[in-house]
mmCIF file of the N, C-alpha and C atoms, coordinates in Angstrom:
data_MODEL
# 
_entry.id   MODEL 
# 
loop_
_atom_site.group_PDB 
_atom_site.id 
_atom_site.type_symbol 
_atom_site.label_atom_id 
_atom_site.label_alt_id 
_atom_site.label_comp_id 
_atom_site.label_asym_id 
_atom_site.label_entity_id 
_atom_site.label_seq_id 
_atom_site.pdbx_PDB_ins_code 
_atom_site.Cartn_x 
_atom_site.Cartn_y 
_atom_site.Cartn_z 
_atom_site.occupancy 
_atom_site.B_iso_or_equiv 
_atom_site.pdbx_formal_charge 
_atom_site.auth_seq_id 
_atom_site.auth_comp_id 
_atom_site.auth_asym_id 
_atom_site.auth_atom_id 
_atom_site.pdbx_PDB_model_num 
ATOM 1   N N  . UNK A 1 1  ? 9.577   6.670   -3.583  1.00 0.00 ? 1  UNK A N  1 
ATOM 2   C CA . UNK A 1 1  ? 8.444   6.225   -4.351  1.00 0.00 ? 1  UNK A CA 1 
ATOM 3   C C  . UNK A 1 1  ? 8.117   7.301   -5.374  1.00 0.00 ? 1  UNK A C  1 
ATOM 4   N N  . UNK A 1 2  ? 8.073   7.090   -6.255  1.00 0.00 ? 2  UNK A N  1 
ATOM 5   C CA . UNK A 1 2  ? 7.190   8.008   -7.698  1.00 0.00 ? 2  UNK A CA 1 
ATOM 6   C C  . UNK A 1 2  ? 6.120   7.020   -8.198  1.00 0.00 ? 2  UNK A C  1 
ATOM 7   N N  . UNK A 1 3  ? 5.479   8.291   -9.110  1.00 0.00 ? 3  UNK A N  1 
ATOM 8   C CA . UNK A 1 3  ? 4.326   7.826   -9.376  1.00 0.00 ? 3  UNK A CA 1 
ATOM 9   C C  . UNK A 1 3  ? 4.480   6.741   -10.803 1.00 0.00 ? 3  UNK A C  1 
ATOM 10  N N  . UNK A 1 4  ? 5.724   6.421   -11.405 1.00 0.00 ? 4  UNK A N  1 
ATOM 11  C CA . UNK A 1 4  ? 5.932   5.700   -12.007 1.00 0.00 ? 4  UNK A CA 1 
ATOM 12  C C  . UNK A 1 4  ? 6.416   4.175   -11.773 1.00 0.00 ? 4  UNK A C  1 
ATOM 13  N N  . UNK A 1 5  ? 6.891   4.296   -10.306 1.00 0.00 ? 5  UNK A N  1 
ATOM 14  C CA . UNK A 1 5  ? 7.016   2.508   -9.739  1.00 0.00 ? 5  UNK A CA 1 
ATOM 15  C C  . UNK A 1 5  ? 5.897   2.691   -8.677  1.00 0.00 ? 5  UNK A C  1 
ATOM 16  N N  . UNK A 1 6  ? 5.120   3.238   -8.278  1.00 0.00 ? 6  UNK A N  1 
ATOM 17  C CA . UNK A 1 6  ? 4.156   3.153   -7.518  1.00 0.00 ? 6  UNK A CA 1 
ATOM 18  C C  . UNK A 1 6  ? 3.253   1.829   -7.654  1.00 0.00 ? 6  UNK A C  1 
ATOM 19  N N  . UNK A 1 7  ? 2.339   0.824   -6.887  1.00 0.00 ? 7  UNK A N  1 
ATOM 20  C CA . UNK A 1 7  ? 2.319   -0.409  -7.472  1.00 0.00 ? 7  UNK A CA 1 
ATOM 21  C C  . UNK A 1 7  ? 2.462   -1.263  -8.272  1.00 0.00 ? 7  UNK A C  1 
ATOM 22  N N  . UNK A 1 8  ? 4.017   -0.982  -8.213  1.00 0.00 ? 8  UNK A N  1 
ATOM 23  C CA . UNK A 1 8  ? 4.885   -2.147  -9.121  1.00 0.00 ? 8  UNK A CA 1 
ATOM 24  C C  . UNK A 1 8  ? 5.907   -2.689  -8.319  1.00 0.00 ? 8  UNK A C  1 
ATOM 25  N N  . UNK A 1 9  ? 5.531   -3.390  -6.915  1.00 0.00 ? 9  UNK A N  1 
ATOM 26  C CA . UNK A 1 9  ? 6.768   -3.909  -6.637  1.00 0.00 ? 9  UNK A CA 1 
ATOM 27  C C  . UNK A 1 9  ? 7.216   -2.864  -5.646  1.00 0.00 ? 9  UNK A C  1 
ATOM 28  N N  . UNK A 1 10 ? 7.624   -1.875  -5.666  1.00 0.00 ? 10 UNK A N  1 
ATOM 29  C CA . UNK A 1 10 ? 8.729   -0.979  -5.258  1.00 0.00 ? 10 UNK A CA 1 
ATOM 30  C C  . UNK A 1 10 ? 8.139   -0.614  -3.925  1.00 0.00 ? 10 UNK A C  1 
ATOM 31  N N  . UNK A 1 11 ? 9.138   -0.444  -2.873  1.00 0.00 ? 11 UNK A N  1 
ATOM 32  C CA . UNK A 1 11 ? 8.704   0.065   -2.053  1.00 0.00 ? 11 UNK A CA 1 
ATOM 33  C C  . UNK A 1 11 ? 10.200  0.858   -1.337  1.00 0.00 ? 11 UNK A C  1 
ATOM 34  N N  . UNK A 1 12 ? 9.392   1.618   -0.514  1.00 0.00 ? 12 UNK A N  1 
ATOM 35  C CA . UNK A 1 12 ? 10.255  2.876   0.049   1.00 0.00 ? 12 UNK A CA 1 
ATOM 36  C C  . UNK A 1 12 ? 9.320   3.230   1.351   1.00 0.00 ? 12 UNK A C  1 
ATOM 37  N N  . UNK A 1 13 ? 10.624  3.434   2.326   1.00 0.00 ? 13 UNK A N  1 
ATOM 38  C CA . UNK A 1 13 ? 10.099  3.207   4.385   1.00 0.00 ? 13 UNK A CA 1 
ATOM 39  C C  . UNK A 1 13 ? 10.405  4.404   4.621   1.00 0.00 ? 13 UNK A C  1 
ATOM 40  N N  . UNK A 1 14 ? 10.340  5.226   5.139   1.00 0.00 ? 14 UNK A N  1 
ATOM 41  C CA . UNK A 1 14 ? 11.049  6.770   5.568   1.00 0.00 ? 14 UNK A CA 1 
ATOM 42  C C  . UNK A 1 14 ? 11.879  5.965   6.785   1.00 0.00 ? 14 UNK A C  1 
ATOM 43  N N  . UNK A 1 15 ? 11.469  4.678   7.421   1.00 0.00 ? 15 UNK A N  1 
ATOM 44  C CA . UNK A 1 15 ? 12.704  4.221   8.335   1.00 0.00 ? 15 UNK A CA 1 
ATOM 45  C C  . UNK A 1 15 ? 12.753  2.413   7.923   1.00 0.00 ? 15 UNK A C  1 
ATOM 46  N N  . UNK A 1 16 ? 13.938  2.401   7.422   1.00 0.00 ? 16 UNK A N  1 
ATOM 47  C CA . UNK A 1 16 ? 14.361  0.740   6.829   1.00 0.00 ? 16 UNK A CA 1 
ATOM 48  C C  . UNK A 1 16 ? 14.427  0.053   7.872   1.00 0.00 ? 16 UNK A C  1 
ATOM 49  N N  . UNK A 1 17 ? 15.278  0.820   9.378   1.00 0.00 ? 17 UNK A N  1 
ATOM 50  C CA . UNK A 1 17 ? 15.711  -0.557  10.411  1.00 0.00 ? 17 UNK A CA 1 
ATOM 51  C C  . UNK A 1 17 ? 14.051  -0.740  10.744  1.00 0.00 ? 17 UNK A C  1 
ATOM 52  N N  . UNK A 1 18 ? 12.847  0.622   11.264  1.00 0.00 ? 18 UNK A N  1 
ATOM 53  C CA . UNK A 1 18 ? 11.882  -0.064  12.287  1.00 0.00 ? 18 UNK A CA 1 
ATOM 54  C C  . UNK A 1 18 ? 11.096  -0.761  10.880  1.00 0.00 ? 18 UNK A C  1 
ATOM 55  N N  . UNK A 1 19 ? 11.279  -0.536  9.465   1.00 0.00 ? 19 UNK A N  1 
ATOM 56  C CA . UNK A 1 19 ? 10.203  -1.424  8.496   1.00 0.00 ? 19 UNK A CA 1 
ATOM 57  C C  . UNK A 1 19 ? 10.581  -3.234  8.891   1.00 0.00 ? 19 UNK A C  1 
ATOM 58  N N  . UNK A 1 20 ? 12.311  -3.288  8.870   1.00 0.00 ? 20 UNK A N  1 
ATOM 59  C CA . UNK A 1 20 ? 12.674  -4.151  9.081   1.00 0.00 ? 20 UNK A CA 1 
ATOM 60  C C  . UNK A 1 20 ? 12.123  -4.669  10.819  1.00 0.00 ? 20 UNK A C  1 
ATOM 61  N N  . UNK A 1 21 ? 12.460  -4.303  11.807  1.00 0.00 ? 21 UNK A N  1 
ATOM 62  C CA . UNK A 1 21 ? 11.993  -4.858  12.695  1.00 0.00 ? 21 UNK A CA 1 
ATOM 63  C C  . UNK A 1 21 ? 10.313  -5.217  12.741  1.00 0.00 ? 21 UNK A C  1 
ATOM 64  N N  . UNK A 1 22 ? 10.130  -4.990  12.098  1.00 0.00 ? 22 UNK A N  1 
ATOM 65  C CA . UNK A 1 22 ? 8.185   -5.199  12.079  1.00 0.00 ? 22 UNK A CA 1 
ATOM 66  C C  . UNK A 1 22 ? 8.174   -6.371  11.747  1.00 0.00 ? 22 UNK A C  1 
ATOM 67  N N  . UNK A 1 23 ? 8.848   -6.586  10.446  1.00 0.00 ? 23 UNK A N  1 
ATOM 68  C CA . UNK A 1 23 ? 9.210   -7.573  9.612   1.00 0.00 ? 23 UNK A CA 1 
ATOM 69  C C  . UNK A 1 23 ? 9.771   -8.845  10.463  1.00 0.00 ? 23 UNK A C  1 
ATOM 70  N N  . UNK A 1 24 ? 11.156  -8.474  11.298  1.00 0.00 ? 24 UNK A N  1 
ATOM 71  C CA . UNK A 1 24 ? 11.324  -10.035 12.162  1.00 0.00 ? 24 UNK A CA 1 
ATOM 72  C C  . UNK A 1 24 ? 10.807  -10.122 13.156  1.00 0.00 ? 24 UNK A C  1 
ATOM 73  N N  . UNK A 1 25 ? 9.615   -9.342  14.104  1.00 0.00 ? 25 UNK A N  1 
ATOM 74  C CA . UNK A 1 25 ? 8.622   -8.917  14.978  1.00 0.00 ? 25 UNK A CA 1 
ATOM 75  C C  . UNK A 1 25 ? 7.633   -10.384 14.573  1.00 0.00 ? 25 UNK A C  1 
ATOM 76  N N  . UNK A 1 26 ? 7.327   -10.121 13.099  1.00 0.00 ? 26 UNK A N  1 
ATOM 77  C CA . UNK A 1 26 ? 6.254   -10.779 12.530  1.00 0.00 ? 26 UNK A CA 1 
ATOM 78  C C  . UNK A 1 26 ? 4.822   -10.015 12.496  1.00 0.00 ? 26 UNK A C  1 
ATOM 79  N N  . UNK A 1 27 ? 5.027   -8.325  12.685  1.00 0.00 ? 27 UNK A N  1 
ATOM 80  C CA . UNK A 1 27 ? 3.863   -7.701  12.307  1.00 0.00 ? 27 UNK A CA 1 
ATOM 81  C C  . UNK A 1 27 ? 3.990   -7.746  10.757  1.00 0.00 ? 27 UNK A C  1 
ATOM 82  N N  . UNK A 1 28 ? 4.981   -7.806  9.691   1.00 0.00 ? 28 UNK A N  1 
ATOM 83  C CA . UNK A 1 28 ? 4.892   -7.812  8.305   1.00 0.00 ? 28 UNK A CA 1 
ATOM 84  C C  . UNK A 1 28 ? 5.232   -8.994  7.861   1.00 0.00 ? 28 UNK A C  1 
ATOM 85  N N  . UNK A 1 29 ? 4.666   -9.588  6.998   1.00 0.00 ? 29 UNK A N  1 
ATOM 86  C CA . UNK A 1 29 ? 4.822   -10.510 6.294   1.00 0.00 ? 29 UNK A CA 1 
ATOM 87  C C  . UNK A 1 29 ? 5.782   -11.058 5.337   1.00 0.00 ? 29 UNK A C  1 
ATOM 88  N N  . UNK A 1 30 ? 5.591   -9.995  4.411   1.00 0.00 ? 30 UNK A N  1 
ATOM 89  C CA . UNK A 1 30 ? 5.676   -9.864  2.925   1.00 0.00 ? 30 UNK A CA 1 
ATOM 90  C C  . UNK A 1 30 ? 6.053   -8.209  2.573   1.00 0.00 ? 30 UNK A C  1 
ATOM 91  N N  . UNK A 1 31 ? 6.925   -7.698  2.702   1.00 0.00 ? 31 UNK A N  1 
ATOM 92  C CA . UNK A 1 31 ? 7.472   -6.264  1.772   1.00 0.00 ? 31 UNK A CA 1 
ATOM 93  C C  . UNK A 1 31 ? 6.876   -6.155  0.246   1.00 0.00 ? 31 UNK A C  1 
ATOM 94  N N  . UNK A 1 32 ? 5.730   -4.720  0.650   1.00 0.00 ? 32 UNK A N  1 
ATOM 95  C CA . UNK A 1 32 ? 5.068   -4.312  -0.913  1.00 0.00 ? 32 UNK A CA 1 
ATOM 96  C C  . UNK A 1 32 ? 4.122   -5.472  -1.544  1.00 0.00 ? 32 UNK A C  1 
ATOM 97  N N  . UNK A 1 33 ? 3.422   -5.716  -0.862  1.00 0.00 ? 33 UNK A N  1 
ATOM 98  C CA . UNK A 1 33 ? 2.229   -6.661  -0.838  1.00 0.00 ? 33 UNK A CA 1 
ATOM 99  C C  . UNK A 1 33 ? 1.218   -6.077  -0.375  1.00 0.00 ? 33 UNK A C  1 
ATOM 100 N N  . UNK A 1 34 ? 1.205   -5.267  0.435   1.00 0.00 ? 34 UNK A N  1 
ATOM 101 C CA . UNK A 1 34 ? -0.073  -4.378  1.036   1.00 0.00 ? 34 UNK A CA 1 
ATOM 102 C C  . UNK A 1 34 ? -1.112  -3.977  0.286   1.00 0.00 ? 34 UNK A C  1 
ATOM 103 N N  . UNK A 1 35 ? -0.740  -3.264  -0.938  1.00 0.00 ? 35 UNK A N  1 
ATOM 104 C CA . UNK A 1 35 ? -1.707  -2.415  -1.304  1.00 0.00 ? 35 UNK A CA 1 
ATOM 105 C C  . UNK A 1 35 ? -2.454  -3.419  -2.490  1.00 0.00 ? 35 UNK A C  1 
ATOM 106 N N  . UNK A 1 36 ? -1.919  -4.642  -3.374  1.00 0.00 ? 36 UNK A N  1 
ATOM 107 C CA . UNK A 1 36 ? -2.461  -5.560  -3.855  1.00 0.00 ? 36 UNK A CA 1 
ATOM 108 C C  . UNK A 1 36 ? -3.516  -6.666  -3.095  1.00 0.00 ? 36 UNK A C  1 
ATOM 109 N N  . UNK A 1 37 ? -3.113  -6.623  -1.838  1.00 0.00 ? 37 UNK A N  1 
ATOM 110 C CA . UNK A 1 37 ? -4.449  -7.648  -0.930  1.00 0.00 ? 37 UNK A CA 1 
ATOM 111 C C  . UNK A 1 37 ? -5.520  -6.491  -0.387  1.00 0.00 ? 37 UNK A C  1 
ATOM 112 N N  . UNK A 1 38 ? -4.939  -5.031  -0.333  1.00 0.00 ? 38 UNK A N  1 
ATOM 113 C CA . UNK A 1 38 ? -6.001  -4.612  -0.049  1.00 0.00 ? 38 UNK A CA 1 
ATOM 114 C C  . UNK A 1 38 ? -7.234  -4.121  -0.656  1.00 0.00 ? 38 UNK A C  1 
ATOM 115 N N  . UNK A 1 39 ? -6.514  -4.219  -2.453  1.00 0.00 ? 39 UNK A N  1 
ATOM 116 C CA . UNK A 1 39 ? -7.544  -3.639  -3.534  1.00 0.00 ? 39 UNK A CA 1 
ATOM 117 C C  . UNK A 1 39 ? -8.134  -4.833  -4.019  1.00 0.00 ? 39 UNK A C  1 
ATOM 118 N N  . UNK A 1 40 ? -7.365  -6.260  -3.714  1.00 0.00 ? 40 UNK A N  1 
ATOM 119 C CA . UNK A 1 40 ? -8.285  -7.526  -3.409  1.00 0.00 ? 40 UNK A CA 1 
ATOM 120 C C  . UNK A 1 40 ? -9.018  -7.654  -2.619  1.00 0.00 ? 40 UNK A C  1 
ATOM 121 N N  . UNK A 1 41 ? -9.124  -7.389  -2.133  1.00 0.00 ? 41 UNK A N  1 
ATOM 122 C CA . UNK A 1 41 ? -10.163 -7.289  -1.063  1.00 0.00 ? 41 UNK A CA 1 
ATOM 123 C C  . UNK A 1 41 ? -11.376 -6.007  -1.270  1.00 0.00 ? 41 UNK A C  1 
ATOM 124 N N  . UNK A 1 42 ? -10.956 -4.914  -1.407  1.00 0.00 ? 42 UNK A N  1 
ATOM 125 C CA . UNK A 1 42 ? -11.899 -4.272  -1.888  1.00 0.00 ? 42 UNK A CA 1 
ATOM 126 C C  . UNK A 1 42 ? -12.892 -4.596  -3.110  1.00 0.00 ? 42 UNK A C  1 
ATOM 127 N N  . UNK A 1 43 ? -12.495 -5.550  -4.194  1.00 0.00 ? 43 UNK A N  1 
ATOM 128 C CA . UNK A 1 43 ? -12.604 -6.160  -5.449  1.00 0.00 ? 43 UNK A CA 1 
ATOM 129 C C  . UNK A 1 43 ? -14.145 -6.786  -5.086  1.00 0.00 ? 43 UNK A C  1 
ATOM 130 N N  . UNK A 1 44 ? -13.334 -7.739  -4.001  1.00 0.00 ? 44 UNK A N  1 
ATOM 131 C CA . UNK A 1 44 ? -14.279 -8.825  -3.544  1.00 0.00 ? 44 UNK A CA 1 
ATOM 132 C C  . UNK A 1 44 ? -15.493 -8.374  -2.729  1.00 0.00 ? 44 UNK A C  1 
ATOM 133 N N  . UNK A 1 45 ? -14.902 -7.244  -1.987  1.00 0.00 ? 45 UNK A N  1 
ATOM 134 C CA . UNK A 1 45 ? -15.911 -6.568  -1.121  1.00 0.00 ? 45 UNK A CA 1 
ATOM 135 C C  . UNK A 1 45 ? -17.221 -5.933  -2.247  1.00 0.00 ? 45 UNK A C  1 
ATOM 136 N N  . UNK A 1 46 ? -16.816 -5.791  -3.724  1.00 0.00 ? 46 UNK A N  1 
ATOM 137 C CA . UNK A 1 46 ? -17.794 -4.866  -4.253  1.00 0.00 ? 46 UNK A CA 1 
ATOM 138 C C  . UNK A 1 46 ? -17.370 -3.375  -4.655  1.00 0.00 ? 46 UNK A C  1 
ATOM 139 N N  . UNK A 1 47 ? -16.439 -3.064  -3.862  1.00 0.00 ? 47 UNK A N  1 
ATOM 140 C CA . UNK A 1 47 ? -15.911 -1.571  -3.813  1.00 0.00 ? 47 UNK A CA 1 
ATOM 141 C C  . UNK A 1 47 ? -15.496 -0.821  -5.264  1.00 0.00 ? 47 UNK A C  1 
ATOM 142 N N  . UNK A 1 48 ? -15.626 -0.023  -5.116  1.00 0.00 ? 48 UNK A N  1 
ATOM 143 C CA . UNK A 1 48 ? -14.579 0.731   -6.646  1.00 0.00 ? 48 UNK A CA 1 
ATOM 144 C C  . UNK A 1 48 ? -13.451 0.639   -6.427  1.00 0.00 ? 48 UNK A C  1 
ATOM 145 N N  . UNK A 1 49 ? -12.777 0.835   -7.280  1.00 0.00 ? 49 UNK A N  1 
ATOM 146 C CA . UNK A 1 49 ? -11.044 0.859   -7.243  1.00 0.00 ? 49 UNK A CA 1 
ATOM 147 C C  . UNK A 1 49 ? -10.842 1.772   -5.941  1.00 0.00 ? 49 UNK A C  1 
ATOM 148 N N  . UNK A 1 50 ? -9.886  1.997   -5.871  1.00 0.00 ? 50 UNK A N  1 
ATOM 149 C CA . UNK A 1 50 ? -9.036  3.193   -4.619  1.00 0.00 ? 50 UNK A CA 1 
ATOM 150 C C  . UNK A 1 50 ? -8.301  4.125   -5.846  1.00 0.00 ? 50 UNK A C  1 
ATOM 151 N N  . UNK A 1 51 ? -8.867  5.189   -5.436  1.00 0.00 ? 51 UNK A N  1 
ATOM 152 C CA . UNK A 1 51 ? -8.128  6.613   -6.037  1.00 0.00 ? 51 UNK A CA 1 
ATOM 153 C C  . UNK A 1 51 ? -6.564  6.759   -5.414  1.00 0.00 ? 51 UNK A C  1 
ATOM 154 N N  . UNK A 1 52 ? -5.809  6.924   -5.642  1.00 0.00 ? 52 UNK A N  1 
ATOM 155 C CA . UNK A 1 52 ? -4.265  7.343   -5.120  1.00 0.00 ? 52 UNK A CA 1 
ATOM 156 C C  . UNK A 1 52 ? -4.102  8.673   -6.131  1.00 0.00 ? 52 UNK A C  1 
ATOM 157 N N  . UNK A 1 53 ? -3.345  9.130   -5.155  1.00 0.00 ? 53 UNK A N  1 
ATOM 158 C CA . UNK A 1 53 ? -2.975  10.535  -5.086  1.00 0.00 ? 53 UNK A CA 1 
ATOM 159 C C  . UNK A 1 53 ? -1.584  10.598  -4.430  1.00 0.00 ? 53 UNK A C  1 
ATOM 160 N N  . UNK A 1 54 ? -0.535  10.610  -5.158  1.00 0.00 ? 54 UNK A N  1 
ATOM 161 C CA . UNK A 1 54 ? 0.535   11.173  -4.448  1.00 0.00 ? 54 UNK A CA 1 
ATOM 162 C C  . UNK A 1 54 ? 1.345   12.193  -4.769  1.00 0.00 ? 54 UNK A C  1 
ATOM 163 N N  . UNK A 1 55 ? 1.692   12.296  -3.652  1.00 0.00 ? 55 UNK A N  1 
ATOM 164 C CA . UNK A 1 55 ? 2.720   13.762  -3.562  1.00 0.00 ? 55 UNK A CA 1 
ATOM 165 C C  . UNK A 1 55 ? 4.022   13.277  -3.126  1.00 0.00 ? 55 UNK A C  1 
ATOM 166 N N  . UNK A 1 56 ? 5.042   14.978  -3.002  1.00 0.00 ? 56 UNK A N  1 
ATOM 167 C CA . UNK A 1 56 ? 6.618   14.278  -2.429  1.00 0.00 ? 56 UNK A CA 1 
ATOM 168 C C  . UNK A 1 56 ? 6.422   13.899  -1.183  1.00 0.00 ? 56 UNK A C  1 
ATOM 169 N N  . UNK A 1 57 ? 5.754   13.909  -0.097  1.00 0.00 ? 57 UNK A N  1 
ATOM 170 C CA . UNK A 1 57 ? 5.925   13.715  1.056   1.00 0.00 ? 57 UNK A CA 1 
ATOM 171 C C  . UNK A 1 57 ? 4.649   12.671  1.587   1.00 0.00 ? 57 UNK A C  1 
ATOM 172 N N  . UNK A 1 58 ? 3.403   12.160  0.575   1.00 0.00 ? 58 UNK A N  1 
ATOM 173 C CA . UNK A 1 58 ? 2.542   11.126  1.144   1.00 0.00 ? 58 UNK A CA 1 
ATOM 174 C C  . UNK A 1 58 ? 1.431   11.361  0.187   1.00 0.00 ? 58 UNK A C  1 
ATOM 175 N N  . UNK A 1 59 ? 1.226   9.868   0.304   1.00 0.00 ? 59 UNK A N  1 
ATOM 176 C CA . UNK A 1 59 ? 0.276   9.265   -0.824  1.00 0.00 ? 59 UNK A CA 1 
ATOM 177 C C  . UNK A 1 59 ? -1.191  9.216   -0.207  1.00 0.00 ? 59 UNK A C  1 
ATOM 178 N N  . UNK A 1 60 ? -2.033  9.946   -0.591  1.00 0.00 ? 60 UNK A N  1 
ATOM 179 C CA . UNK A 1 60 ? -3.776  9.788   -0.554  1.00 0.00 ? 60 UNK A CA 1 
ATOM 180 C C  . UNK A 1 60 ? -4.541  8.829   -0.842  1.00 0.00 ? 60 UNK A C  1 
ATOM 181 N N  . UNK A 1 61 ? -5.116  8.260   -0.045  1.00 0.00 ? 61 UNK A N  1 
ATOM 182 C CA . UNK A 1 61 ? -5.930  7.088   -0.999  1.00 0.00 ? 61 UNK A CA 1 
ATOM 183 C C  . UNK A 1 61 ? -7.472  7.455   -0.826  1.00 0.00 ? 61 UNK A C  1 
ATOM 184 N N  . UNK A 1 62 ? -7.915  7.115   -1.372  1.00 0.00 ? 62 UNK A N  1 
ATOM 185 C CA . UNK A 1 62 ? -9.231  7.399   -1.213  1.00 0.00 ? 62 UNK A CA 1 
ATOM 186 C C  . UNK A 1 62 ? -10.435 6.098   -1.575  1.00 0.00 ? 62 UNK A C  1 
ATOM 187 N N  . UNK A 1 63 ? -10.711 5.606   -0.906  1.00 0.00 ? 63 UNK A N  1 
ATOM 188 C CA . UNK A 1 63 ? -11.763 4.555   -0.774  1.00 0.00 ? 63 UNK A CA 1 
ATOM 189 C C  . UNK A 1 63 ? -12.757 4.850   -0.329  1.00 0.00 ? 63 UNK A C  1 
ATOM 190 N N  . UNK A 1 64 ? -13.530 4.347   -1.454  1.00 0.00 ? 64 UNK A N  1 
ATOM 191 C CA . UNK A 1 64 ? -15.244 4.593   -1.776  1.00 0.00 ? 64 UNK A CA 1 
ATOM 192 C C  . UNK A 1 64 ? -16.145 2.946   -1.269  1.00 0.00 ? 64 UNK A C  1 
ATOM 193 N N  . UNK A 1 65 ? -17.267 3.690   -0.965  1.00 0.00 ? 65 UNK A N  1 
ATOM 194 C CA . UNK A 1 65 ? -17.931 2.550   0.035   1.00 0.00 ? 65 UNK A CA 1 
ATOM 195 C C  . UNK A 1 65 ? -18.635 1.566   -1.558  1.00 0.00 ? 65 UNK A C  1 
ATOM 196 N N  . UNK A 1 66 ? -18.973 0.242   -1.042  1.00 0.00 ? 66 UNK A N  1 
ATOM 197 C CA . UNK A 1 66 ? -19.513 -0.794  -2.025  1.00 0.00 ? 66 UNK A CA 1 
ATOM 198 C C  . UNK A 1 66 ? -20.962 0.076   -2.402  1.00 0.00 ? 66 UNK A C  1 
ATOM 199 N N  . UNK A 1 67 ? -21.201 -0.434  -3.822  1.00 0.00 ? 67 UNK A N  1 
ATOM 200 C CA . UNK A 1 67 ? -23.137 0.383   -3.821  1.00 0.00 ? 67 UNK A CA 1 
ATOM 201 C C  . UNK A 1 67 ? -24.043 -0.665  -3.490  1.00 0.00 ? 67 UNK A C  1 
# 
């Protein structure tokens, strides 16, 4: 992941088989959909955007409460 395909689509697992087993488990749905239903949802909730912050080894988010 870089900060240039970062919510666009792209996604990257530090492990592909257990992303994949989640996936035919049926804990995942949809691959790289996450972070678009969740800033929908924040939207709707009222919230501010989510700050992201990433680095080489993990991405920060930072979510701020509704006013």
């Amino acid at each position: 992941m870089t900060p240039e395909n970062f919510r666009h689509g792209a996604t990257d697992y530090r492990n592909p088989l257990l992303a994949e087993a989640m996936r035919v488990l049926g804990y995942v749905q949809r691959f790289g959909f996450g972070i678009p239903l969740a800033e929908q949802a924040l939207r709707e909730n009222g919230n501010p955007e989510p700050q992201y912050h990433l680095e080489p080894t993990r991405v920060r988010v930072v979510v701020r409460k509704a006013p």
